[in-house]
C-alpha positions in Angstrom: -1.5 0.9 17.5 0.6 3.9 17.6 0.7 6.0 21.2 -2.4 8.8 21.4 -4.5 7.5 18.3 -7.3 6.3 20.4 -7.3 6.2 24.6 -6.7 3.1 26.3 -9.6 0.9 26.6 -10.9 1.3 23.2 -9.7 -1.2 21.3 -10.6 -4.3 23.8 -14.7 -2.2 24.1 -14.6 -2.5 20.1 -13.8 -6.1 20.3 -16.7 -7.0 22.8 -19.1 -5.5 20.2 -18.5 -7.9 17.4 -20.7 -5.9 15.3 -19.0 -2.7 15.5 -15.5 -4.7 14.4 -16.7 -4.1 10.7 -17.6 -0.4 11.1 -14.0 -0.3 13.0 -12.2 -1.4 9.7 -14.2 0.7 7.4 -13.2 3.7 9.5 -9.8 2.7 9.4 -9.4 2.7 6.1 -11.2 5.4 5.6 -8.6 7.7 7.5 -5.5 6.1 6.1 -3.9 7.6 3.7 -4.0 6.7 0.2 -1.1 4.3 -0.5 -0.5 3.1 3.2 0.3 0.1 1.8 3.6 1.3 0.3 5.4 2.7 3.2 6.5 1.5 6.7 5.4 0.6 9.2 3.0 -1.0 6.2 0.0 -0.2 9.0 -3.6 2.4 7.9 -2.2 4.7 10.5 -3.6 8.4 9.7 -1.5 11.2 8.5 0.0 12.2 12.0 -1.3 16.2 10.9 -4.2 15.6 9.2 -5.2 13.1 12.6 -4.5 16.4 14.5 -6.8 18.0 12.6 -9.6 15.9 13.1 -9.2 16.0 16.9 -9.0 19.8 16.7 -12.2 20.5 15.1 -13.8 17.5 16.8 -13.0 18.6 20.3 -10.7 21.4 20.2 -8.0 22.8 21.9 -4.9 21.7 20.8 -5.8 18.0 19.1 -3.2 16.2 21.6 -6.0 13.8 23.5 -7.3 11.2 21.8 -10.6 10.3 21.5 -12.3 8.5 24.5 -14.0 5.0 24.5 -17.5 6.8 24.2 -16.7 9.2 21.6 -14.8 6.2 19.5 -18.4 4.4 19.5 -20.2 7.1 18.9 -18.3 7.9 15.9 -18.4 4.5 14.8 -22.0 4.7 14.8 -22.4 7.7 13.2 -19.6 6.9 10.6 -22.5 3.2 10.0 -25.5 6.1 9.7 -24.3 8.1 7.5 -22.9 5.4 5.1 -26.3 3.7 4.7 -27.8 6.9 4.3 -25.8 7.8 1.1 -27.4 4.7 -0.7 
C-alpha cells in the first residue's frame, strides 16, 4: 500500500477481523477513483489530494497523518452502518 495511506498496523488488525475484510474492500473502492483500473500502478489507491482532503476535515491540521488502527475500524464500521441504513 502506498506510504501514509493508513498507519502501520492496520492492515494485519483488518485481517484478524475476517468480517471487517468485506467492509475493507467496499471502502476501498469506494475512495478510488473512477477508472483506477486504467492507469498505473493499476491499484484503488485514492486521489493523492482528494485523500488529503478527507484527513483534513476528518482530523485536521494539515492531512499528513494517516489514520490510526482505531480510527480505520471505526470508520469501517460506520462506513457498514450507514450502508445498511440507506436500504
Amino acid at each position: 500500500m502506498r506510504e501514509g495511506l493508513v498507519a502501520k498496523g492496520t492492515i494485519p488488525r483488518v485481517l484478524r477481523q475476517p468480517w471487517r475484510l468485506p467492509r475493507a474492500l467496499s471502502a476501498i473502492l469506494a475512495l478510488a477513483p473512477t477508472g483506477w483500473w486504467r492507469r498505473r500502478p493499476f491499484l484503488p489507491y485514492p486521489d493523492p489530494a482528494y485523500w488529503r482532503f478527507r484527513m483534513e476535515t476528518s482530523s485536521g491540521g494539515e492531512g499528513g497523518e494517516p489514520p490510526s488502527p482505531d480510527e480505520v475500524i471505526e470508520v469501517l464500521d460506520w462506513f457498514h452502518r450507514m450502508k445498511h441504513r440507506r436500504r
